[in-house]
LOTITI-975645 format. One record per residue (C-alpha): residue number from 1; residue in three letters; x, y, z. Coordinates in Angstrom, 2 decimals. Each point is the difference from the previous one (the first is absolute). Layout:
<drenlos>
 num residu       u       v       w
 NUM    ALA       X       Y       Z
...
</drenlos>
This chain:
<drenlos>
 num residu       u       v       w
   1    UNK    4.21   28.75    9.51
   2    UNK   -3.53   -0.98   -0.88
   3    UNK   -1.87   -3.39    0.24
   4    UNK   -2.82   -1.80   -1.90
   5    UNK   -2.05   -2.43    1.54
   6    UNK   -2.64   -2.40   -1.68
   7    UNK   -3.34   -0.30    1.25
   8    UNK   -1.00   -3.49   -2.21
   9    UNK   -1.45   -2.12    2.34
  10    UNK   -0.36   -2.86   -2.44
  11    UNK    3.26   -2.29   -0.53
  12    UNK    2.25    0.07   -3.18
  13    UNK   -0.49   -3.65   -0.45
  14    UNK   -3.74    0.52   -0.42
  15    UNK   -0.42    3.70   -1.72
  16    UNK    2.82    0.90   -1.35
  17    UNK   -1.24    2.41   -2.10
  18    UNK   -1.49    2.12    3.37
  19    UNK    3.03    0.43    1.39
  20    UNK    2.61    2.89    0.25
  21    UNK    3.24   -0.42   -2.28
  22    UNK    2.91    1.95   -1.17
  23    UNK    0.96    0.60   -3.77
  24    UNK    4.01   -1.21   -0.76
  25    UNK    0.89    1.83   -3.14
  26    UNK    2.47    1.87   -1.83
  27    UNK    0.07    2.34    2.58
  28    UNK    0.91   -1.72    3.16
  29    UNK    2.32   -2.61   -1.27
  30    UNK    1.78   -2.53    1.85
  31    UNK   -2.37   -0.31    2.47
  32    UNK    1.30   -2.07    3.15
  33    UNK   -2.30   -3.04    0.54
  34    UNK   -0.64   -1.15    3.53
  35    UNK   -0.59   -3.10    1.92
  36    UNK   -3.84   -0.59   -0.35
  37    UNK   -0.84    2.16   -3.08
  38    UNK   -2.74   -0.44   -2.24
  39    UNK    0.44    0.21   -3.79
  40    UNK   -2.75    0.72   -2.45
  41    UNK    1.21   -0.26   -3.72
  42    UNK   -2.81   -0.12   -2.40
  43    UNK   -2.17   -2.49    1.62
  44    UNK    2.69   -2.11    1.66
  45    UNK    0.81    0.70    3.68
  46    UNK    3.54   -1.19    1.12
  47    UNK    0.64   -0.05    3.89
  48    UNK    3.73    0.83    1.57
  49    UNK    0.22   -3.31    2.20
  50    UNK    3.76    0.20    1.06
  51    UNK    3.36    1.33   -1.21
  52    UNK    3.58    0.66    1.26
  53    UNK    2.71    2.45   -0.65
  54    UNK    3.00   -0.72    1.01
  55    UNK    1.48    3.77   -0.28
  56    UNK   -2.96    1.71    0.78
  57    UNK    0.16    2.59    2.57
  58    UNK   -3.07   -0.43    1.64
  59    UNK   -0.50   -2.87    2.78
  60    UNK   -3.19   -0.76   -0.99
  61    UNK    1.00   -1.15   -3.68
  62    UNK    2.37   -2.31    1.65
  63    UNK   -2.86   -1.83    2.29
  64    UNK   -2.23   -2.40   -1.71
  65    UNK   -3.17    0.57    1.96
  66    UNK   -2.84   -1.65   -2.36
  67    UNK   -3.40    1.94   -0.26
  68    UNK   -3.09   -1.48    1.16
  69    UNK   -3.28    0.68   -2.30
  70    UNK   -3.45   -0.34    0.48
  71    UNK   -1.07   -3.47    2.45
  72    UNK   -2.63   -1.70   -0.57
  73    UNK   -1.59   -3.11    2.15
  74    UNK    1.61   -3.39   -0.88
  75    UNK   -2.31   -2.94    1.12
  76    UNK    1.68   -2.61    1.30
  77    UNK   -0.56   -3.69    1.48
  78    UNK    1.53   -1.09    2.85
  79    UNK    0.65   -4.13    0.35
  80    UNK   -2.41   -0.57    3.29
  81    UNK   -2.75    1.63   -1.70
  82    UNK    0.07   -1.28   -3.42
  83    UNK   -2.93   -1.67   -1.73
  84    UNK    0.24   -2.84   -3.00
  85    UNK   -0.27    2.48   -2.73
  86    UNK    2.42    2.51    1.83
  87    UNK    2.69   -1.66   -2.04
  88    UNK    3.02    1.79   -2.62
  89    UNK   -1.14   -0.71   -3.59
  90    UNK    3.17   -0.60   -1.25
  91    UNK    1.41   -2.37    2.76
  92    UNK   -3.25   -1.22    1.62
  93    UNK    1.80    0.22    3.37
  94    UNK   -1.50    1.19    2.88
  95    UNK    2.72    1.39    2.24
  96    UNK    0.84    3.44    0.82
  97    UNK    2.57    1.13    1.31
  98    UNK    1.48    4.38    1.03
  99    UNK    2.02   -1.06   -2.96
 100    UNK   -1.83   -1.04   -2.04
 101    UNK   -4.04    1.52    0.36
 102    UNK   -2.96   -1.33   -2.28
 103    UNK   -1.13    2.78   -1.23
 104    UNK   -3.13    1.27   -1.94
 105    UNK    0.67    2.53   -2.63
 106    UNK   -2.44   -0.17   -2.73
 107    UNK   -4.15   -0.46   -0.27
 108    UNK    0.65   -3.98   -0.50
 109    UNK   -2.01   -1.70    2.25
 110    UNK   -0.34   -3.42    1.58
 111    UNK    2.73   -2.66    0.00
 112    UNK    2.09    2.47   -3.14
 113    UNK   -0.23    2.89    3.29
 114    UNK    3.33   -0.58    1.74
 115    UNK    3.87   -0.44   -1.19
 116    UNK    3.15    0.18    2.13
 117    UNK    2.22    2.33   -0.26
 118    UNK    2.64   -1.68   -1.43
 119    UNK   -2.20   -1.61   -2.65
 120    UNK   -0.73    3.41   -1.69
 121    UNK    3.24    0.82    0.22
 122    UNK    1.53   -2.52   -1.68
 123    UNK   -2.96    0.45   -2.74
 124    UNK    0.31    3.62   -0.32
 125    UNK    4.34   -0.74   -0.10
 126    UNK   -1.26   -2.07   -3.14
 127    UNK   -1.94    2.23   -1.80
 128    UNK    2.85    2.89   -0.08
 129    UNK    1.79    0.36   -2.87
 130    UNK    3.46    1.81    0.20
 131    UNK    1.60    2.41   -2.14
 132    UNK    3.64    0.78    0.47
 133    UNK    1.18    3.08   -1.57
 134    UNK    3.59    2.39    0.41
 135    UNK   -0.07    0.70    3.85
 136    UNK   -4.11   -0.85    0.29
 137    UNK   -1.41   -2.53    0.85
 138    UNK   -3.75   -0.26   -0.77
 139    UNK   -3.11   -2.45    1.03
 140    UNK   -3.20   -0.38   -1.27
 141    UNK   -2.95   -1.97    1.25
 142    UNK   -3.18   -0.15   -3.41
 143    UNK   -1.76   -2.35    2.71
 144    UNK   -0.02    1.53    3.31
 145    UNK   -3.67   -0.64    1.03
 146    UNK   -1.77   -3.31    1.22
 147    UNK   -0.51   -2.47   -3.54
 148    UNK   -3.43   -0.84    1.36
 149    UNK   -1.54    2.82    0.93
 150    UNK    2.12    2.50   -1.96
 151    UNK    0.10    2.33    2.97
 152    UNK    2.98    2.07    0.49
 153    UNK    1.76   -0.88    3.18
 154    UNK   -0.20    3.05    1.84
 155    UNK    1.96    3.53   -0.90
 156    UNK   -0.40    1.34    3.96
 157    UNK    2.75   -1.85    1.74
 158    UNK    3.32    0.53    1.55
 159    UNK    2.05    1.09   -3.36
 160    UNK   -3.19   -0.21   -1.77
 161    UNK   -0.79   -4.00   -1.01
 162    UNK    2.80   -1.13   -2.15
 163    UNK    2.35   -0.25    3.31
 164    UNK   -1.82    0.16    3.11
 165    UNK   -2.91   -1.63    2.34
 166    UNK   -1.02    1.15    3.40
 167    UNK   -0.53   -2.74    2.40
 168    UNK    0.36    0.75    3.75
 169    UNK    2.26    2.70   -0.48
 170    UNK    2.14   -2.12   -2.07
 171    UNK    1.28    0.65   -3.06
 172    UNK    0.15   -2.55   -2.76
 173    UNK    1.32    0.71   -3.81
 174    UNK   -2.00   -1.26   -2.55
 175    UNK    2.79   -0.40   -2.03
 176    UNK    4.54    0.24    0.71
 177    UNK    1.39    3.13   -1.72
 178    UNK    3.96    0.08    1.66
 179    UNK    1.45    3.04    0.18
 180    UNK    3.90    0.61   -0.94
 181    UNK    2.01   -0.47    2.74
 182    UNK    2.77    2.31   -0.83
 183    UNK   -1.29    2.33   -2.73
 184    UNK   -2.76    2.62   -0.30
 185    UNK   -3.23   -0.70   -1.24
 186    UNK   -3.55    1.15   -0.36
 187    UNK   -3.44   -1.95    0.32
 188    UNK   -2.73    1.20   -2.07
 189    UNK   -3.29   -1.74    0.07
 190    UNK   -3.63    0.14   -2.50
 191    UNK   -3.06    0.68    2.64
 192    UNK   -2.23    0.54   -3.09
 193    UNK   -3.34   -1.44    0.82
 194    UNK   -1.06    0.01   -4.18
 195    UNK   -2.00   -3.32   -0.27
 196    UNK    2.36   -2.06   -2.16
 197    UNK    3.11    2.28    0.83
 198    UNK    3.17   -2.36    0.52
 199    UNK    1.67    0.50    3.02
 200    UNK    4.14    1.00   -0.13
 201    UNK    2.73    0.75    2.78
 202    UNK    3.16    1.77   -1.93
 203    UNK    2.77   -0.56    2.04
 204    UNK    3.10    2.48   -1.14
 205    UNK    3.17   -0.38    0.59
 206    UNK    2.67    2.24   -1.00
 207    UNK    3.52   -0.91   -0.65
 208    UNK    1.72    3.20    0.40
 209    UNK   -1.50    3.78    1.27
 210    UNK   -1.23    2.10   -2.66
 211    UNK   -1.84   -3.07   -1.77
 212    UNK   -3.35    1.16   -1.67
 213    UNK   -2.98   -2.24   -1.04
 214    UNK   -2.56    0.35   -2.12
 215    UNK   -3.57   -0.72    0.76
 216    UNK   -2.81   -0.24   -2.86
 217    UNK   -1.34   -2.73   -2.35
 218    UNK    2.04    0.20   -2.80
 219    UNK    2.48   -2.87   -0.65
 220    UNK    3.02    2.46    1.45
 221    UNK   -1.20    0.56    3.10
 222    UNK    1.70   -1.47    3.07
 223    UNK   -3.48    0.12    1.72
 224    UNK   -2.60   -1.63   -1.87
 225    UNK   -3.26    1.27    0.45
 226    UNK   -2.48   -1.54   -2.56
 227    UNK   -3.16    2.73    0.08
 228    UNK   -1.12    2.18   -2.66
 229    UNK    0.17    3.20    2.36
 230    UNK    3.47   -0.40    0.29
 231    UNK    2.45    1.47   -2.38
 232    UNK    2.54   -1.80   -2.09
 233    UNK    2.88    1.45    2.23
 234    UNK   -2.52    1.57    2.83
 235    UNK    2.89    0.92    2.76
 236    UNK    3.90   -0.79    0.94
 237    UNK    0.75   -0.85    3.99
 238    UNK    3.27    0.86    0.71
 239    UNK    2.53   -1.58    2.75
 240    UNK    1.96    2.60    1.80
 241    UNK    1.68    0.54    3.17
 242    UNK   -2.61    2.05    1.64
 243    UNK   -2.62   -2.96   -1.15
 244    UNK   -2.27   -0.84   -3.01
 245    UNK   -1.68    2.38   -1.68
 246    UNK   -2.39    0.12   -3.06
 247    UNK   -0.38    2.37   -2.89
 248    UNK   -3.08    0.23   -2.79
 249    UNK    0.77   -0.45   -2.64
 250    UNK   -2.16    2.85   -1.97
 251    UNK   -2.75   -2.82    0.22
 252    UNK   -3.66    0.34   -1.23
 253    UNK   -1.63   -0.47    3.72
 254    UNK    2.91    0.84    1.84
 255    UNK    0.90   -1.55    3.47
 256    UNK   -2.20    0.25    3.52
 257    UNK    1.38   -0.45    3.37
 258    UNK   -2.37   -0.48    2.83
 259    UNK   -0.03    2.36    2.84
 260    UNK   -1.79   -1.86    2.86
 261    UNK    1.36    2.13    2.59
 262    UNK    1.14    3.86    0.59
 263    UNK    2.12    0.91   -2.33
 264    UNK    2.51    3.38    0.57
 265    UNK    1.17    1.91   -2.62
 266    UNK    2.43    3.05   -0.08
 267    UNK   -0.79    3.24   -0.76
 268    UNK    1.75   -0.29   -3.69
 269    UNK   -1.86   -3.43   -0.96
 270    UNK   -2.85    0.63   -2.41
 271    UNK   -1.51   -3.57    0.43
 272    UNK   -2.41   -1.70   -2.72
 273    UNK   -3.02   -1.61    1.35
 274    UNK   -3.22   -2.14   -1.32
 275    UNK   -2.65   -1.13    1.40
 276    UNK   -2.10   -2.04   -2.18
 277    UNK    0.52    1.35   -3.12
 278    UNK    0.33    3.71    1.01
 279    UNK    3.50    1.28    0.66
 280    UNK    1.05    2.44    2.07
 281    UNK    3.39    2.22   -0.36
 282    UNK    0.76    1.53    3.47
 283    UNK    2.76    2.71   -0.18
 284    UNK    1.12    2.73    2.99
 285    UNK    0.45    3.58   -0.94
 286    UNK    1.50    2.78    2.34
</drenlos>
């Protein structure tokens, strides 16, 4: 056994392009995605938020234990300390409450600094428009960023900003994305940063083991990904009892999984690697 460790001190959220990944290709297919992974296709990152197998033989693909990304400072407002203009924009109410925080998450200043909780929510829940496909289920936000101050609301909270805010060690979704019940699934989410970029969560559920999706932006894919450095039919993910895996398809710029932490390797793996754009083949000889 041998390990590989990254030394990128820099986040993935911020410089992507710095940091250590592995190459999925032809030759390592049906590679087992984990809780917490970090996709790179083309110019599109897709994060591994949840996902259950039901017949999977490890215990840990059976526990949904969500991932927690980069935190950043939420300002808040608490009621006694208020001042006139410390009011939400939307509501003009000035109460706060552990449920429901006024928070400040753009550069808009003044009496358009503050909205509750609940008020973006409900404005974000508006803004989402829903695709519903053959065991996928897909949502897109083309406005997720404040319509004054076109600021994105920020990338570098708890499951990145499309479902989480921090506030006293609380966790509040931005916006409600149920998960089955009774059947497997997988939660795949956009953390691309691209000025303009709209913002997705895939949310996959098979009907039977052995179900494959495809993931590209042509009009047959299962996955819709609409970016010019992604192929037509870029990969397939596959549901099977061990857990999901995903395959390239023979794409032009391949797929990159993020290796944030050691690595290990057996003796018989001949691992791709890139860093930037140099890649690196590793292999082991007696």
């Amino acid at each position: 056994m041998w390990t590989v460790e990254s030394c990128a001190k820099k986040s993935v959220y911020d410089e992507p392009e710095h940091q250590l990944w592995e190459v999925i290709n032809n030759h390592n297919p049906n590679y087992k995605l984990k809780r917490g992974y970090i996709l790179r296709i083309g110019r599109v990152q897709l994060k591994i938020k949840d996902y259950r197998i039901e017949s999977a033989i490890m215990l840990s693909d059976q526990i949904s234990s969500p991932m927690e990304d980069n935190i950043i400072d939420i300002q808040t407002k608490e009621s006694k300390s208020n001042s006139p203009e410390d009011v939400c924009r939307i509501c003009f109410g000035i109460e706060t409450s552990s449920d429901n925080p006024l928070l400040s998450l753009c550069n808009c200043t003044g009496s358009t600094k503050f909205i509750h909780y609940m008020c973006l929510k409900t404005w974000l829940s508006s803004k989402a428009l829903e695709r519903i496909g053959s065991d996928v289920i897909s949502y897109y936000w083309k406005e997720f960023q404040c319509e004054i101050c076109t600021c994105f609301y920020p990338c570098k909270l708890l499951i990145t900003v499309i479902v989480s805010v921090m506030h006293s060690g609380k966790r509040f979704d931005m916006v409600d994305i149920p998960r089955p019940l009774n059947n497997d699934f997988l939660l795949l989410e956009s953390i691309n940063k691209t000025k303009g970029a709209i913002r997705t969560i895939h949310m996959l559920i098979p009907s039977n083991t052995g179900k494959v999706y495809k993931l590209g932006r042509g009009h047959e894919a299962d996955i819709k990904i609409t970016d010019i450095s992604v192929s037509r039919l870029h990969a397939h993910i596959k549901c099977t009892p061990k857990g999901f895996v995903i395959e390239d398809n023979s794409s032009k710029f391949g797929i990159l999984v993020h290796l944030e932490n050691k690595i290990t390797y057996n003796f018989c793996d001949n691992p791709l690697l890139q860093f930037g754009k140099t890649r690196i083949a590793i292999a082991i000889q007696e």
